[in-house]
C-alpha positions as CSV (number, residue, x, y, z in Angstrom):
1,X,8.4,22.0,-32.0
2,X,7.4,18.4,-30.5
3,X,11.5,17.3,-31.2
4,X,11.4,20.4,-28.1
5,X,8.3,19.3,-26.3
6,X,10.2,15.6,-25.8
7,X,13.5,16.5,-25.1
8,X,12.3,19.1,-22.3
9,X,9.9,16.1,-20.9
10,X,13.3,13.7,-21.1
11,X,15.2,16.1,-19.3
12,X,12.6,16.7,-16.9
13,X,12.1,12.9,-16.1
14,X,16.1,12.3,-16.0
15,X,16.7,15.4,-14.0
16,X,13.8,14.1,-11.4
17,X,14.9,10.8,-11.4
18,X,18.9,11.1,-10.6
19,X,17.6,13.4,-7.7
20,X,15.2,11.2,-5.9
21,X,12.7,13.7,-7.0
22,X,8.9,13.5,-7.9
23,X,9.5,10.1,-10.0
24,X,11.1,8.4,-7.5
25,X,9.1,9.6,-4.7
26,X,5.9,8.5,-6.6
27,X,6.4,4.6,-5.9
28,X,6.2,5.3,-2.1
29,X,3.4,7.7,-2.4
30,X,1.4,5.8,-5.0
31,X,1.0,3.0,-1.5
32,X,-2.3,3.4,0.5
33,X,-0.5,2.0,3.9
34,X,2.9,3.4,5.3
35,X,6.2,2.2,3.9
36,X,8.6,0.0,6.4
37,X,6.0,0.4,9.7
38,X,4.7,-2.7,11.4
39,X,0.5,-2.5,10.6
40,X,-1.5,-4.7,13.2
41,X,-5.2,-5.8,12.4
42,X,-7.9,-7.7,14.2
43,X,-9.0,-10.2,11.2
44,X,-12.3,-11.6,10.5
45,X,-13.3,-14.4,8.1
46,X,-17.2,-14.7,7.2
47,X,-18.9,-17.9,5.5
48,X,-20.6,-15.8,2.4
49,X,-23.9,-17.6,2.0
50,X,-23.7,-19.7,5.7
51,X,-24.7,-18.8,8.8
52,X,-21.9,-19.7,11.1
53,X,-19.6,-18.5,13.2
54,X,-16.7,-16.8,12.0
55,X,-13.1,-16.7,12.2
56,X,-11.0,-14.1,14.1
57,X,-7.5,-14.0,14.4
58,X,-4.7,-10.9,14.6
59,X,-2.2,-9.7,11.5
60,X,0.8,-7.8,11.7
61,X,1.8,-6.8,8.2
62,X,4.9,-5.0,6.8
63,X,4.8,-3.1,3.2
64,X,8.2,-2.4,1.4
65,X,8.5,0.5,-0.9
66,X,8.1,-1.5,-4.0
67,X,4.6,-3.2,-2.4
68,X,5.6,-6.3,-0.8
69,X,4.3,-7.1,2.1
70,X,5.5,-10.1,4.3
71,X,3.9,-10.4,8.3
72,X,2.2,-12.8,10.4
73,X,-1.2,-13.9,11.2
74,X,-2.8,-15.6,14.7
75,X,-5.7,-17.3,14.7
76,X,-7.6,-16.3,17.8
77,X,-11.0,-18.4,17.2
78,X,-11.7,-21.7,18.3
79,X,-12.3,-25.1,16.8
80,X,-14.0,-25.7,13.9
81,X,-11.6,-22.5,12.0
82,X,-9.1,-24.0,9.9
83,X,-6.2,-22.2,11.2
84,X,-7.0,-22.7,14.9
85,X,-3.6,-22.4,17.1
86,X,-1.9,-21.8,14.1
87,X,0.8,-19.0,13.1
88,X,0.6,-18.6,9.5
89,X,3.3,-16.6,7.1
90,X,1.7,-14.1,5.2
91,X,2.9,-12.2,2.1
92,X,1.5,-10.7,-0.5
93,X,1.5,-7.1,-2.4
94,X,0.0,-3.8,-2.6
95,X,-0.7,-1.5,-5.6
96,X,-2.8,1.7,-4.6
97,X,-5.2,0.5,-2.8
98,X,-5.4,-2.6,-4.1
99,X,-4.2,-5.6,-2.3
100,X,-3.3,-9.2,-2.2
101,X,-2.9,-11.4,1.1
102,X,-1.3,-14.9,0.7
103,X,-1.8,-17.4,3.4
104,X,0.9,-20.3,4.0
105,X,-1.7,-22.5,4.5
106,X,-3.2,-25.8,2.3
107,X,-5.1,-25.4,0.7
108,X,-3.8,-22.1,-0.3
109,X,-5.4,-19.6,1.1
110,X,-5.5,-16.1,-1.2
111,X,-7.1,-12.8,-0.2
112,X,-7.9,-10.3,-3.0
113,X,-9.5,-7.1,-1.8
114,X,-9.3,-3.3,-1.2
115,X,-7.3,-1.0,1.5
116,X,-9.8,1.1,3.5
117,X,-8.8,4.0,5.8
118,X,-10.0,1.8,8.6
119,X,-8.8,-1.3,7.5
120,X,-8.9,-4.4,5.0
121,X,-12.4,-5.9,2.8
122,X,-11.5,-8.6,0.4
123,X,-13.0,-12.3,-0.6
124,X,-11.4,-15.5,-1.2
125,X,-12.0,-18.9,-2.7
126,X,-11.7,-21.6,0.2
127,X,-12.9,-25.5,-0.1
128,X,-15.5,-24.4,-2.7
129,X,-17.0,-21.6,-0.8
130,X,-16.3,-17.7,-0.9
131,X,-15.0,-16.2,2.3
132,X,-15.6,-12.4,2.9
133,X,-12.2,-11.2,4.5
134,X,-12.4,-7.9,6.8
135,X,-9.7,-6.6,8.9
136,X,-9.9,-3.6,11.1
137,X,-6.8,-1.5,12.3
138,X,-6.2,-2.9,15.6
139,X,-6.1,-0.2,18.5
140,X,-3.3,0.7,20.3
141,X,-3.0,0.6,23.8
């Protein structure tokens, strides 16, 4: 009886697999953003623990369907944020919901945080302090 039960779940899994079926499918559907589709945000970095003004900038991000994710990101704040005038390569990788944002910037710059339905919360280690990282879907027009 269980030789039966795993050669039936084998030739399930083989039979789904060689047909682009559920198993294969489940990679692209296991992502909490859309495959291949250009995703624009409007970017906020927060000071955790200081009161001062924060960053802004804008992030266009791309997710392949095994989770990588390669874009750009704009700083649109002012002098004293680090990446004022800048254009800064982004990659990084999604799993679920959970994501990781790179920053080509030094010192390196690493988000860790959550996908929401509206956007993007994470934190990251910068010059000794913790930033609080919060995007929002940026609105079409």
């Amino acid at each position: 009886m269980r030789n039966l039960l795993f050669g039936l779940v084998a030739m399930l899994l083989f039979a789904a697999s060689s047909s682009g079926g559920p198993v294969a499918a489940s990679a692209a559907a296991a992502s909490a953003l859309p495959v291949g589709a250009p995703l624009a945000y409007n970017c906020q970095w927060t000071q955790r623990f200081k009161n001062s003004a924060p960053w802004t900038g804008n992030m266009t991000i791309t997710v392949n369907a095994e989770g990588i994710i390669n874009g750009k990101y704009k700083s649109t704040s002012i002098k004293p944020d680090p990446f004022y005038g800048k254009i800064i390569t982004v990659t990084g990788g999604l799993s679920g919901k959970d994501i990781r944002l790179s920053f080509g910037v030094m010192p390196s710059l690493t988000v860790r945080g959550e996908v929401m339905s509206n956007g993007i919360q994470g934190t990251s280690s910068y010059n000794g302090g913790t930033l609080v990282f919060a995007c929002a879907v940026a609105k079409s027009h």
